[in-house]
C-alpha positions as CSV (number, residue, x, y, z in Angstrom):
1,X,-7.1,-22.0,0.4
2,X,-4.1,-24.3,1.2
3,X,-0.8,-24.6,-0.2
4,X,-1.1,-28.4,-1.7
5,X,-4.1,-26.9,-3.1
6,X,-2.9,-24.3,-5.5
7,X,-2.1,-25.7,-8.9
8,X,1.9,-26.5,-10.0
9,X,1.2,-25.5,-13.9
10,X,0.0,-22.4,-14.3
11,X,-0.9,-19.6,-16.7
12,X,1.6,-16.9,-17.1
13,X,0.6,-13.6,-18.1
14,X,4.2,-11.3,-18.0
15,X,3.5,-7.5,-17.7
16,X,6.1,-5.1,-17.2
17,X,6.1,-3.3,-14.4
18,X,4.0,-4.3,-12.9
19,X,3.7,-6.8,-9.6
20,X,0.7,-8.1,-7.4
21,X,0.6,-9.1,-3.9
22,X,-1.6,-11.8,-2.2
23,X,-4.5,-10.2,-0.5
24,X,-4.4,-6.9,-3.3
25,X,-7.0,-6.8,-6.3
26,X,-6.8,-5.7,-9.3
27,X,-8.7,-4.8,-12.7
28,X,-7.4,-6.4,-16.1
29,X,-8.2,-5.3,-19.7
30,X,-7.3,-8.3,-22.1
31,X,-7.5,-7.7,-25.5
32,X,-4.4,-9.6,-26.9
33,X,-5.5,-13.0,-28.6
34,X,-3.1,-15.0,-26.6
35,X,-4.4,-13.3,-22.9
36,X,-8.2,-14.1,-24.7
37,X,-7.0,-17.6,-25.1
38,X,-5.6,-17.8,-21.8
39,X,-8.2,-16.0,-19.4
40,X,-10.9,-18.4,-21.4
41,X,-9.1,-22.0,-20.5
42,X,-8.4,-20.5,-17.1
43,X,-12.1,-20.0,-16.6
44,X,-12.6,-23.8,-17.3
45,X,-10.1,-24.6,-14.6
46,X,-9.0,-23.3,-11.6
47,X,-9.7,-19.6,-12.7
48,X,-6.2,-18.6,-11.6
49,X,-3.0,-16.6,-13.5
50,X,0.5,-16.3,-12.6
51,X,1.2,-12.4,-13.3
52,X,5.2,-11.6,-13.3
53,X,7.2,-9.1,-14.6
54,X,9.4,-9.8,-18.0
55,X,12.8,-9.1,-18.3
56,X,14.7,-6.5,-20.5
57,X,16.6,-10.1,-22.3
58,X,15.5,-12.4,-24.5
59,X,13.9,-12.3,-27.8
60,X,11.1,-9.3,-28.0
61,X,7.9,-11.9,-28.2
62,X,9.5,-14.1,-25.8
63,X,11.7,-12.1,-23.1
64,X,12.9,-13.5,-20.0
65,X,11.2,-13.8,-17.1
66,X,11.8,-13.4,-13.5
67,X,11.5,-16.1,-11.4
68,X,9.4,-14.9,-8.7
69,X,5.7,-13.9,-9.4
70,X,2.4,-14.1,-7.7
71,X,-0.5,-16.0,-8.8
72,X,-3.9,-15.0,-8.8
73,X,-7.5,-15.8,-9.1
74,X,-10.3,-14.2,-11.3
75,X,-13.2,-13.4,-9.2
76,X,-15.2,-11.3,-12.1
77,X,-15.3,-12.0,-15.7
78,X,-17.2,-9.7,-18.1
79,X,-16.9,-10.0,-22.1
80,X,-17.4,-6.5,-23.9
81,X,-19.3,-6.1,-27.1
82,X,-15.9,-5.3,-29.1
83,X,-14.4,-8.7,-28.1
84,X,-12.4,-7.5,-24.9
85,X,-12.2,-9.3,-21.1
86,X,-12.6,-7.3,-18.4
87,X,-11.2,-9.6,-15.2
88,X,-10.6,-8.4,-11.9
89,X,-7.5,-10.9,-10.2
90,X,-7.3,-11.4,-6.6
91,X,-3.9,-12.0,-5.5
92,X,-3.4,-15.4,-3.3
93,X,0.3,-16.6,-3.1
94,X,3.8,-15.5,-4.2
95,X,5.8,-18.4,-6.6
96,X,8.7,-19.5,-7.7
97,X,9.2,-20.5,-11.2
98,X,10.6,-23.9,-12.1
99,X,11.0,-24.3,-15.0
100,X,8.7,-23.2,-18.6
101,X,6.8,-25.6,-20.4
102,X,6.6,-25.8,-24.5
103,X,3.1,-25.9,-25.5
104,X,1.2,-25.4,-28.6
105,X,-0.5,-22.6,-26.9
106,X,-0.6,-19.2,-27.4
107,X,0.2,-17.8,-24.2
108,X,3.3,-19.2,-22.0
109,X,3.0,-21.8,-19.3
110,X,5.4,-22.9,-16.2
111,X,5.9,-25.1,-13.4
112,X,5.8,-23.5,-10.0
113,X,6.5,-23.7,-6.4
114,X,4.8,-21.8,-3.6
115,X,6.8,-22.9,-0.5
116,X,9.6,-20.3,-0.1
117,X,6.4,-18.4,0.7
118,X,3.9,-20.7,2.5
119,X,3.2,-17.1,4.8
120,X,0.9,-15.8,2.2
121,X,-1.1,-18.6,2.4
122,X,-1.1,-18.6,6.3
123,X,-1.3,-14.2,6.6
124,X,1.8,-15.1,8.9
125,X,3.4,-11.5,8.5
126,X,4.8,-9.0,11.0
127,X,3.0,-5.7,11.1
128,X,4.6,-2.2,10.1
129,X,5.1,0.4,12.1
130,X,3.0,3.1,12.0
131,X,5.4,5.7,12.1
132,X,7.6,4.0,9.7
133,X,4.7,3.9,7.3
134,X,3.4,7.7,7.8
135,X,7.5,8.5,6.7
136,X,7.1,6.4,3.8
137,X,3.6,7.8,3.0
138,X,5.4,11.7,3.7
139,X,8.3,10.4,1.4
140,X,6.2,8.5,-1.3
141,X,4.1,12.3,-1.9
142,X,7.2,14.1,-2.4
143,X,8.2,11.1,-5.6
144,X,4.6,11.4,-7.0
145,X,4.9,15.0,-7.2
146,X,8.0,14.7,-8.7
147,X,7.6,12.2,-11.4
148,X,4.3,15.0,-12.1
149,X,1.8,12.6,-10.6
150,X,-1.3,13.4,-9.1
151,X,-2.6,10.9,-6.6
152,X,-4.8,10.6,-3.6
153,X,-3.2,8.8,-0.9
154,X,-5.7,9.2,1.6
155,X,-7.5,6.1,0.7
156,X,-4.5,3.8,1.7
157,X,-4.7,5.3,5.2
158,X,-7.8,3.5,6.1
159,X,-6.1,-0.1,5.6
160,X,-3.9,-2.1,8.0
161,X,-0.4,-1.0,7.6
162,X,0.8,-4.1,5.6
163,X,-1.5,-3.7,3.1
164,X,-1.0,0.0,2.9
165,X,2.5,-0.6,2.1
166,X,1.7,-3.9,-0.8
167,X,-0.8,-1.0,-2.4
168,X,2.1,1.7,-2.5
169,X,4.6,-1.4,-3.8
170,X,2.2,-1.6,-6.8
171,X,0.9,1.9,-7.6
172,X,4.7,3.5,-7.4
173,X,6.5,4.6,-10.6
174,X,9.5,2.5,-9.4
175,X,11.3,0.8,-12.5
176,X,10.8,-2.8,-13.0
177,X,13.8,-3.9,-11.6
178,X,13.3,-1.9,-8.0
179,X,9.4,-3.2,-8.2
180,X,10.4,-6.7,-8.9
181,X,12.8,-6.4,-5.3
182,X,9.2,-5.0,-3.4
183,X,7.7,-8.4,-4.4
184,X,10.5,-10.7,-3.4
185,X,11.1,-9.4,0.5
186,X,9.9,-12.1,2.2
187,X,9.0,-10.4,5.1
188,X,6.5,-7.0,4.9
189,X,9.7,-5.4,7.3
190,X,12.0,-6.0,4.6
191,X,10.0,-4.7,2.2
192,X,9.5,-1.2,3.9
193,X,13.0,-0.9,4.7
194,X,14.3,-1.6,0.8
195,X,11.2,1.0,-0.2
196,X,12.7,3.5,2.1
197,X,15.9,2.9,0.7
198,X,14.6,3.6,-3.0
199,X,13.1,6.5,-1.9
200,X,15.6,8.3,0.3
201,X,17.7,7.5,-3.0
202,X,15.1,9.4,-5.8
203,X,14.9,12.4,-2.6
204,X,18.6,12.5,-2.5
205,X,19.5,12.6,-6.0
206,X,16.6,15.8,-6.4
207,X,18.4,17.2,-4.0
208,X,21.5,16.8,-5.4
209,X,20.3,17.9,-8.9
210,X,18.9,21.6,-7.2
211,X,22.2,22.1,-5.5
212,X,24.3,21.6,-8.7
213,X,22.1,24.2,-10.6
């Protein structure tokens, strides 16, 4: 898919905490009537939803969003007896929001701009280094088991390293803010270097919490 191609109004569907990279897939549960509404006119379009976070302002049905999402586009689409959408999104491009639109809808809407990163589009992106990512991976562990999660990262291994590092972006229990910084790196380098930064600080301030006790 091209750049010119992907459509300026889009669908926006804001979940917190939570982010999606071009090239990443993931499963959605809709069950809200305004998500209903929106997955079902989507369908009869271009099949594709802008999914960024929402901010901690604004009013509660209507918070703030921040301007840099990704837009995706719903390869399966199964309706459950009890009235629910099962989609699963594939991510495409990274966007900019312009501006929101007021619609009688029930779901929100905006205008959008893809150029600041026209590298998604192209797969233009340097590649990690591999013992960057294996400190990262080392790092990532000792957070999980920390915040009393139990995951299985040997299944990222077998990606490329660029990848590896989107899926860790997205699965982390980062807050929204430190997420939403993941997404907008332009550059996969940047992005690992601001995730070993958040990192180093979680590790440091355990540390610093066993040697006061």
């Amino acid at each position: 898919m091209k750049l010119n191609e992907l459509p300026k109004t889009i669908p926006i569907f804001p979940l917190s905490n939570f982010i999606m990279f071009p090239g990443t897939t993931v499963p959605l549960n809709i069950f809200e009537p305004r998500y209903l509404q929106m997955v079902n006119d989507a369908m009869k379009k271009h099949r594709m939803i802008g999914m960024i976070q929402p901010k901690k302002t604004g009013v509660l049905k209507k918070p703030d969003l921040y301007e840099i999402g990704c837009i995706g586009k719903i390869t399966s689409f199964n309706e459950t007896e009890d009235g629910r959408i099962l989609i699963i999104l594939n991510g495409i491009c990274r966007f900019k929001v312009n501006s929101e639109i007021n619609s009688e809808k029930l779901y929100r809407e905006c205008e959008v701009q893809y150029n600041y990163f026209s590298n998604d589009i192209s797969k233009k992106s340097n590649e990690v280094n591999f013992s960057d990512l294996n400190i990262i991976m080392e790092n990532m562990k000792k957070f999980f088991k920390k915040q009393g999660y139990i995951v299985n990262l040997k299944d990222l291994d077998k990606k490329d390293l660029s990848k590896t590092l989107n899926d860790l972006s997205m699965a982390s229990p980062f807050s929204l803010e430190e997420k939403q910084i993941l997404l907008e790196c332009l550059d996969v380098n940047i992005r690992k270097e601001k995730m070993e930064l958040i990192l180093n600080n979680y590790i440091k301030d355990e540390f610093e919490n066993k040697t006061l006790q």
